[in-house]
LOZAKOL-348565 format. One record per residue (C-alpha): residue in three letters; x, y, z; residue number from 1; chain. Coordinates in steps of 0.1 Angstrom, whole numbers. Example, Ala and Ser with C-alpha at 12.3 -4.5 7.8 and 13.67 -1.06 7.14 Angstrom:
residues 2
+-----+-------+-------+-------+-----+-------+
! res !    c1 !    c2 !    c3 !   n ! chain !
+-----+-------+-------+-------+-----+-------+
! ALA !   123 !   -45 !    78 !   1 !     A !
! SER !   137 !   -11 !    71 !   2 !     A !
+-----+-------+-------+-------+-----+-------+
This chain:
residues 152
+-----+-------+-------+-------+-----+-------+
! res !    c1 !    c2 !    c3 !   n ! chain !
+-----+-------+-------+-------+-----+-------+
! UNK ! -1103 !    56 ! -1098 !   1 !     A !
! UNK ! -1087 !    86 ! -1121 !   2 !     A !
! UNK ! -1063 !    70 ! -1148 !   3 !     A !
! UNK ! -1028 !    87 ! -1149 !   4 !     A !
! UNK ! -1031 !   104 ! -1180 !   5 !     A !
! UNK ! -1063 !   123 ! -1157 !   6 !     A !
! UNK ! -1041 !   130 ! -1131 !   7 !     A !
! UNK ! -1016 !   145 ! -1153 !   8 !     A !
! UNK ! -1039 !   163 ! -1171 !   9 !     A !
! UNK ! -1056 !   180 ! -1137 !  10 !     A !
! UNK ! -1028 !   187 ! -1125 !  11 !     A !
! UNK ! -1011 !   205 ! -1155 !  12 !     A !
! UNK ! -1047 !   226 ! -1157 !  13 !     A !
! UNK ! -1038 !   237 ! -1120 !  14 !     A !
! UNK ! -1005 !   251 ! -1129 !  15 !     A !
! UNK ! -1020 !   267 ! -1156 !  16 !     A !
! UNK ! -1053 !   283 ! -1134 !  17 !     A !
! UNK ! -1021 !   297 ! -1109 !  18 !     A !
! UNK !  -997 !   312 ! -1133 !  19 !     A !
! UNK ! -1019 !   331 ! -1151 !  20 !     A !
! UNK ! -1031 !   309 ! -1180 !  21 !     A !
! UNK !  -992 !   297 ! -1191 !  22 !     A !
! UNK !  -961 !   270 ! -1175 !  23 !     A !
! UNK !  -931 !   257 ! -1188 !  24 !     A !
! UNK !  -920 !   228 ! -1175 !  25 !     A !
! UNK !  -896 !   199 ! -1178 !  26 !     A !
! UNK !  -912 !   165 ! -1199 !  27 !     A !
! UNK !  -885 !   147 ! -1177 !  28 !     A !
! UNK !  -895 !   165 ! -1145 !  29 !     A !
! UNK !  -929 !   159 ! -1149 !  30 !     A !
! UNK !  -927 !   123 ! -1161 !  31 !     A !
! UNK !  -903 !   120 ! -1126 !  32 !     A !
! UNK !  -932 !   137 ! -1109 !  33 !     A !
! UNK !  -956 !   111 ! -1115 !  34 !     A !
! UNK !  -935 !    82 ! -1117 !  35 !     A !
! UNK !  -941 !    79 ! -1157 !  36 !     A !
! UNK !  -920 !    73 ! -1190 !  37 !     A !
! UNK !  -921 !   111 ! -1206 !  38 !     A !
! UNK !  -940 !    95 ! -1235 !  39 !     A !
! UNK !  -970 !    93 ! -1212 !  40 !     A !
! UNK !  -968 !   128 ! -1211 !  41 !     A !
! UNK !  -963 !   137 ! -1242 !  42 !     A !
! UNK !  -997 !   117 ! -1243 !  43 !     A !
! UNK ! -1014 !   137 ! -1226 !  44 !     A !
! UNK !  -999 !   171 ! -1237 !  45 !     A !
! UNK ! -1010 !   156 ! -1274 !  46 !     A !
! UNK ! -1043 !   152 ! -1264 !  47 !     A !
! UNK ! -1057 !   171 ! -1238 !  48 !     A !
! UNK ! -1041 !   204 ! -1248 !  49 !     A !
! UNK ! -1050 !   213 ! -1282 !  50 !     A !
! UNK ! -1057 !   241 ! -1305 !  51 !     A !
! UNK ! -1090 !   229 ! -1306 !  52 !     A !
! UNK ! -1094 !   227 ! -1268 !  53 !     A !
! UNK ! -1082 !   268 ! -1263 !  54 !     A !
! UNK ! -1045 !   255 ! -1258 !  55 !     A !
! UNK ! -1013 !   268 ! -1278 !  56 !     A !
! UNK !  -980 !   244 ! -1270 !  57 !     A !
! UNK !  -949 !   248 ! -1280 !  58 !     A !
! UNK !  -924 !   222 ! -1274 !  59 !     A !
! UNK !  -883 !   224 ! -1278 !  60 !     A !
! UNK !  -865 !   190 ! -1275 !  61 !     A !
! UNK !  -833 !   183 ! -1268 !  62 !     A !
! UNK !  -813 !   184 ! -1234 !  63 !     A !
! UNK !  -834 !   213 ! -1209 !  64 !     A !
! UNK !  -860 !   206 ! -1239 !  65 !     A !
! UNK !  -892 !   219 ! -1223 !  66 !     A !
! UNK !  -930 !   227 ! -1228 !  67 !     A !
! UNK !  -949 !   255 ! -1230 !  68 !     A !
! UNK !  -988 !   257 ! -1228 !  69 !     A !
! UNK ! -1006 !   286 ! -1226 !  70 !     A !
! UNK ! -1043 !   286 ! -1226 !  71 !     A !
! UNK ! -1057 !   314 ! -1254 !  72 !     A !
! UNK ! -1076 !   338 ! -1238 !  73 !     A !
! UNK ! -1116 !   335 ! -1237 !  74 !     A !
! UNK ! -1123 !   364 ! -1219 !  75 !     A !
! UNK ! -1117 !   385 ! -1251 !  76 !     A !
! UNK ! -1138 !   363 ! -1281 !  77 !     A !
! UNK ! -1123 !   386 ! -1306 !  78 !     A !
! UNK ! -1087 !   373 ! -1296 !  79 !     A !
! UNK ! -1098 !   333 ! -1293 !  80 !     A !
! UNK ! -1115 !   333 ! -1323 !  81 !     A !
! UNK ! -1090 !   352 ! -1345 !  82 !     A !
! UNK ! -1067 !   320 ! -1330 !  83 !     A !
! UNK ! -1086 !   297 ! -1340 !  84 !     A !
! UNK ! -1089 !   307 ! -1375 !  85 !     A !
! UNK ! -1055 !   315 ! -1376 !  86 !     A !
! UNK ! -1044 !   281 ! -1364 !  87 !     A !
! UNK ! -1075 !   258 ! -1379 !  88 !     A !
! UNK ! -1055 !   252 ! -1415 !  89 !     A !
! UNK ! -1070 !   250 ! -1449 !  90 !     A !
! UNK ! -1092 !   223 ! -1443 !  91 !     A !
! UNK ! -1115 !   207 ! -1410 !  92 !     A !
! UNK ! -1132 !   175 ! -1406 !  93 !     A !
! UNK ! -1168 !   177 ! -1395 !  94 !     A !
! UNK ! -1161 !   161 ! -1364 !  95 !     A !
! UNK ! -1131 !   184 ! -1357 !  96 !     A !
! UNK ! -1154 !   216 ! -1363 !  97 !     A !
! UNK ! -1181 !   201 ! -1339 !  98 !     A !
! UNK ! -1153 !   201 ! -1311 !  99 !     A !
! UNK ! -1144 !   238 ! -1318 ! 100 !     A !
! UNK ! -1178 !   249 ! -1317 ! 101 !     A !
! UNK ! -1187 !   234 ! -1288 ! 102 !     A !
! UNK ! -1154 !   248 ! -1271 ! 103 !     A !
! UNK ! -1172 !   280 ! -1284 ! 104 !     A !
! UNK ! -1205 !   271 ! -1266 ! 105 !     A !
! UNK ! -1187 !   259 ! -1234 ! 106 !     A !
! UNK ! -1166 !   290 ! -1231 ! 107 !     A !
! UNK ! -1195 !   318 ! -1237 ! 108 !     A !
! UNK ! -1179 !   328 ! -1269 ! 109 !     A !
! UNK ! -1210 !   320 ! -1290 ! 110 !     A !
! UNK ! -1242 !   311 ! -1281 ! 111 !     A !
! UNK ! -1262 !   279 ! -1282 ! 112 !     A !
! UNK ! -1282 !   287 ! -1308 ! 113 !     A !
! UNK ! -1252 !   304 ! -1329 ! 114 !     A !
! UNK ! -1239 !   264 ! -1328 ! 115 !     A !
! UNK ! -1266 !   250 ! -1339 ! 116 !     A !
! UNK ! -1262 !   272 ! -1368 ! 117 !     A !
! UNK ! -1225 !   270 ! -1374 ! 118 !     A !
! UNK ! -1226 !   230 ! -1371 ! 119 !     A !
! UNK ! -1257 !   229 ! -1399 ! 120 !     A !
! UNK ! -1236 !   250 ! -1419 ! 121 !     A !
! UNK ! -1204 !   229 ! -1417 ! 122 !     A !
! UNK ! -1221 !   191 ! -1412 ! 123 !     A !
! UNK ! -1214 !   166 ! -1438 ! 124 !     A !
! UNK ! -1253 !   166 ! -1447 ! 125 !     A !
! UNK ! -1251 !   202 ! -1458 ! 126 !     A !
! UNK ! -1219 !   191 ! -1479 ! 127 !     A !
! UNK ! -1232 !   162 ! -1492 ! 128 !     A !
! UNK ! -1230 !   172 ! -1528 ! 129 !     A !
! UNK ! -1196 !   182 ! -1523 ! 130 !     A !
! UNK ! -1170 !   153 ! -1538 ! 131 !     A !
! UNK ! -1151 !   138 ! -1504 ! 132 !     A !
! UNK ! -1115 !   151 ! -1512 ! 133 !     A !
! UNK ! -1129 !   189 ! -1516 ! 134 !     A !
! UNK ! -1154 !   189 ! -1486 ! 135 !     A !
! UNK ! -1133 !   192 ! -1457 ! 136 !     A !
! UNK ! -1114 !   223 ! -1477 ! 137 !     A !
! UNK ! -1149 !   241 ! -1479 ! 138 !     A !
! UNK ! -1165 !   233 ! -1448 ! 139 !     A !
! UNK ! -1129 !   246 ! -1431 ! 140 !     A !
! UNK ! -1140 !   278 ! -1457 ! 141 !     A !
! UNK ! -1171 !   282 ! -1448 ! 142 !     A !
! UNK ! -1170 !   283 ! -1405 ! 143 !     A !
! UNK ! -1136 !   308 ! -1412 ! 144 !     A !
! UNK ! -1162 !   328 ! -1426 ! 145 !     A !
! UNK ! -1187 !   325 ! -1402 ! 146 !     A !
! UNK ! -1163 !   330 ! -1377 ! 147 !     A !
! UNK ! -1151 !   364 ! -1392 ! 148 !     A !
! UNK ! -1184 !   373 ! -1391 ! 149 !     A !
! UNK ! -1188 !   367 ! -1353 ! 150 !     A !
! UNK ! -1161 !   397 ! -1347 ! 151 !     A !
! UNK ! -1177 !   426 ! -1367 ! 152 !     A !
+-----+-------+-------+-------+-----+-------+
């Protein structure tokens, strides 16, 4: 049996698939939706729809407070991957940049083999030497870089 928070999560993807790639919605309305306390779908929104995952949300609080998600657009690589660098931050954990590239992989962006790549460049093994406080700076650096390279 599906949890909630799968539910919730399929069925906010199916709004998304027929608008287009982008909703707004209501946290309350929702959370009334599925018989839930909004916090479970703040859960979800938290966790299933993230930068790293293709999503861009932008939440307003408040009363009429609502969410937007719109999914980035993997048709155009160019365009996804320019988001992801934009929104990836000065420094990446290993396992973080292992979920982005195999977004990448998953979505056609890259290929297999350009992942393999990208994930020995970045992996803590190649980094090793690289003092703990400093590494995830450089990895986050280094698959920018790489990344830049993908769009020329």
């Amino acid at each position: 049996m599906a949890r909630l928070s799968d539910i919730i999560e399929a069925f906010i993807k199916q709004l998304i698939d027929d608008t287009n790639g982008a909703i707004e919605i209501q946290r309350n309305e929702l959370a009334n939706h599925f018989n839930c306390v909004p916090s479970q779908i703040n859960y979800v929104i938290d966790t299933r729809f993230t930068t790293e995952k293709g999503y861009y949300v932008e939440s307003r609080r408040g009363g009429g407070g609502h969410i937007r998600i719109k999914r980035v657009n993997v048709n155009r690589p160019g365009d996804y991957l320019m988001h992801i660098v934009a929104s990836m931050g000065n420094s990446i954990s290993q396992q973080s940049s292992e979920i982005f590239i195999n977004n990448f992989i998953d979505y056609d962006v890259i290929s297999a083999r350009e992942g393999y790549i990208l994930k020995a460049a970045v992996s803590d093994k190649a980094l090793g030497a690289v003092p703990l406080p400093h590494r995830d700076a450089i990895r986050a650096s280094i698959l920018k870089n790489m990344l830049m390279s993908l769009l020329v």
